[in-house]
N, C-alpha and C positions, 0 to 999 in steps of 0.2 A: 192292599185296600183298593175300592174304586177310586176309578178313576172320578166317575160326579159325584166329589163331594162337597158337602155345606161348606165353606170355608170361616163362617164364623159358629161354626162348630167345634166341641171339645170333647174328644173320646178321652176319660179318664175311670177310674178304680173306683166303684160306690165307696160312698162316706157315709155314716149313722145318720147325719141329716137331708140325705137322700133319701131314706125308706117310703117317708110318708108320701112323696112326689112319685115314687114308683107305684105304690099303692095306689095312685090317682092316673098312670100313668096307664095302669093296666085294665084300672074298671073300663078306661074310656078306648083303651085298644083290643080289649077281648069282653064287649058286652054281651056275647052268650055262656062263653064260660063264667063271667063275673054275675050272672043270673044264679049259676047253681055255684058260689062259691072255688070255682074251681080257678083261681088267680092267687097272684102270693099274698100271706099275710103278713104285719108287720113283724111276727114274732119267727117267719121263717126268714124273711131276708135279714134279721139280727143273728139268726143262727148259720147263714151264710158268710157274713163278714167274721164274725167269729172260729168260723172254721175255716174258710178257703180266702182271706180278703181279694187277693190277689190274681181272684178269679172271678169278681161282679166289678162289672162296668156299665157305664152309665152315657150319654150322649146329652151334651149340656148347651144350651143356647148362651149367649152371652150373657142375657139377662136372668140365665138361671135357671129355666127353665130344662126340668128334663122332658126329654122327648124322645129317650128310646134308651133300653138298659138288656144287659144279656148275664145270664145269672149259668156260672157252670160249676162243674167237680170232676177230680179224677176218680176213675175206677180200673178196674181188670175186670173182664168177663170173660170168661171159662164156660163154654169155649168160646172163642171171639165173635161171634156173632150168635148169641144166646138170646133165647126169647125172652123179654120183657115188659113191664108194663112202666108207666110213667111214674105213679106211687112206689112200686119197691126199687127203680132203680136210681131214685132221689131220697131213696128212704120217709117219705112222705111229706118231702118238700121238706127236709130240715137237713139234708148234706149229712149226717152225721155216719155215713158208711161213707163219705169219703176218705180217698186212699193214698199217699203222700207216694207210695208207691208202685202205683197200678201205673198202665203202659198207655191210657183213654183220658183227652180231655171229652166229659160229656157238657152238653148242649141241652141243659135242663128246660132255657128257655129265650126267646128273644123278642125282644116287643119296638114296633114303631110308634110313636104317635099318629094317629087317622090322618092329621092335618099335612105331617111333615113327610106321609109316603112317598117313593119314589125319589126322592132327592140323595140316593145313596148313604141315607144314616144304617140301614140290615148289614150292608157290606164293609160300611167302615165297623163296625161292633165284630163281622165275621173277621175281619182284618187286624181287631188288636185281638182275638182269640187264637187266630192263626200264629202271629207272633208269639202268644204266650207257649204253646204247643212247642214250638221251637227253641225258645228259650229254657223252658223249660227240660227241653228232651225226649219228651213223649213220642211215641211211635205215631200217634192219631189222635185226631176230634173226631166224635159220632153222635148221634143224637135222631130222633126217634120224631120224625115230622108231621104234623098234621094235613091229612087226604082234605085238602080246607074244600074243595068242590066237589067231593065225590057224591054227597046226598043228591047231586042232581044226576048222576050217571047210573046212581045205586041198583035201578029197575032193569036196566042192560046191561051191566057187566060187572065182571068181580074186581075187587079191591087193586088187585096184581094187574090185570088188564087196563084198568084205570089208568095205573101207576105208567107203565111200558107205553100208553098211547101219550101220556104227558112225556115222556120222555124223547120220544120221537118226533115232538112236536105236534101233534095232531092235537092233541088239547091242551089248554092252559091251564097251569093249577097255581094262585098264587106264593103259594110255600113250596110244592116240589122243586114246580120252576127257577124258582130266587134262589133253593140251593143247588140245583144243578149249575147254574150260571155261575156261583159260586166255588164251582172246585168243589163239588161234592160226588159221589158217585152214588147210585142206588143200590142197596145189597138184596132189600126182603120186606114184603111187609109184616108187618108185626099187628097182632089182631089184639081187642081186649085190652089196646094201649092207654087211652082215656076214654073219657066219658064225654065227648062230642058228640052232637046231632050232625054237626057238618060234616064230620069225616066218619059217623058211623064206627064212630071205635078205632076206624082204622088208622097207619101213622106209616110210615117208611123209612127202616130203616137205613142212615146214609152214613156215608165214612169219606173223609178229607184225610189220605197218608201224610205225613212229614215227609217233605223231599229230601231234608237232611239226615233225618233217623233214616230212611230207606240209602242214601248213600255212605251211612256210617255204619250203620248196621251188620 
């Protein structure tokens, strides 16, 4: 996990009476997705805990308050790095193709609170996923990242160029960046992922190996 983290912070396992503060959590961290509907609804983070509990966490203030949740599932893809889009490979935000024995924790989603950015809540949330991955046995976490700045690069360069000048530092992208810094590594982009104005559809995909699945392996 980071190292700056909240200290009266509590990374724990979403509870049923969490849903509705993620619901509230997300209109006000993704106000353009939450314009066309495209954020969780209550009926898919109840099909979440019902399927995966042990894979939605939540980022809890002391007084209750959540302020940032990360919602995943396992799968297999064939072949491993296989084109995708966000709907079919969350099965349309209800987990129900998840896979008790596929080899991929996926990275459906992660939300901060606007207020609470930067204070290390993305890393502490990548940090109990990273543990579950391990504990669990999985080979990998991957997941399918939004190009959050590309609409302003869009009229000079393509999606992939975008992605290699973030990578090399030359530009900054708020999500590539957090998960490169992250332990994540860039595979491909993946076109026709969601349906963002900011990233123009586009998302990149990234993969975090187990250090211990690759030394037992």
């Amino acid at each position: 996990m980071s190292s700056k983290q909240n200290v009266h912070l509590v990374i724990r396992n979403t509870r049923p009476d969490d849903i509705e503060k993620i619901v509230k959590l997300q209109q006000e961290s993704f106000p353009i997705l939450a314009r066309y509907g495209n954020i969780w609804h209550p009926e898919e983070l109840k099909s979440h805990l019902q399927i995966f509990p042990q894979g939605q966490f939540v980022a809890v203030e002391e007084d209750g308050t959540v302020v940032g949740s990360a919602s995943t599932l396992i799968i297999n893809l064939d072949p491993e790095y296989a084109e995708h889009t966000w709907k079919r490979i969350t099965a349309d935000g209800m987990f129900t193709n998840h896979n008790p024995n596929g080899d991929s924790l996926y990275g459906a989603d992660i939300s901060t609170h606007p207020k609470f950015r930067h204070e290390g809540i993305g890393s502490m949330l990548y940090g109990a996923r990273k543990e579950l991955v391990m504990r669990l046995g999985l080979r990998r976490m991957i997941s399918g990242g939004r190009l959050f700045n590309y609409c302003e690069y869009a009229d000079r360069m393509s999606a992939l160029e975008y992605a290699q000048k973030v990578i090399t530092g030359e530009l900054h992208d708020p999500v590539l960046s957090f998960e490169i810094d992250n332990g994540f590594k860039f595979i491909k982009i993946l076109s026709d992922y969601m349906d963002d104005v900011r990233s123009k559809n586009y998302a990149s995909f990234i993969e975090w190996l187990d250090p211990v699945y690759r030394l037992s392996g």
